[in-house]
matplotlib code that plots the C-alpha trace (Angstrom):
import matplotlib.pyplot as plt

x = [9.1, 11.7, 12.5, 8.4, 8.3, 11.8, 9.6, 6.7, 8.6, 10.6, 7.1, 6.0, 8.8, 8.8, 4.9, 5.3, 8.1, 6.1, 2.9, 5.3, 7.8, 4.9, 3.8, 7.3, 8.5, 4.9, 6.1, 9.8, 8.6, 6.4, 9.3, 11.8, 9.0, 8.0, 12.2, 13.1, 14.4, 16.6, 17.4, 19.0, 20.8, 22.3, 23.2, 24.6, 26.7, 28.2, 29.2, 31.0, 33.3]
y = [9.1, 8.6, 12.9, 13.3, 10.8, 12.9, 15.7, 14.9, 14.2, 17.1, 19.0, 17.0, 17.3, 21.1, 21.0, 19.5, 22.1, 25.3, 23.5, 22.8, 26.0, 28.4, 29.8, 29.8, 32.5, 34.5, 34.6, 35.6, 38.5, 39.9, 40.2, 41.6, 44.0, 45.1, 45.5, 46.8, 50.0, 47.6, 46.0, 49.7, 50.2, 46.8, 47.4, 50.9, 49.0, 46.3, 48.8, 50.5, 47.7]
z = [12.2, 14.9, 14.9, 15.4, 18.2, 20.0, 19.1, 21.0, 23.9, 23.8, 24.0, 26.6, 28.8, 27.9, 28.6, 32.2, 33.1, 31.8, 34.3, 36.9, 36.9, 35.7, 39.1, 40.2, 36.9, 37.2, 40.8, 40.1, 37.4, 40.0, 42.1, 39.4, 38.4, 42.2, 43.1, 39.7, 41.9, 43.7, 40.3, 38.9, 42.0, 41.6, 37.9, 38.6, 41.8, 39.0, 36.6, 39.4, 40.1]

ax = plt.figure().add_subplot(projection="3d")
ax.plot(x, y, z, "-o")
ax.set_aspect("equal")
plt.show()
């Protein structure tokens, strides 16, 4: 009963994040995805040095 109850409020806690964080990572992604040039260059750059 007690590991349902931690459960629940793990979810919720989890839930309210996702709501509150969701723009915010569809926003990020969208920028990843529309500097994904910038992203190679970067990658190429670190293995470099």
């Amino acid at each position: 009963m007690k590991r349902k109850w931690h459960h629940c409020i793990l979810g919720f806690v989890m839930g309210r994040l996702l709501k509150n964080t969701g723009v915010t990572v569809r926003d990020m992604l969208k920028e990843i995805h529309m500097s994904s040039d910038t992203y190679e260059q970067l990658k190429k750059a670190t293995i470099r040095s």
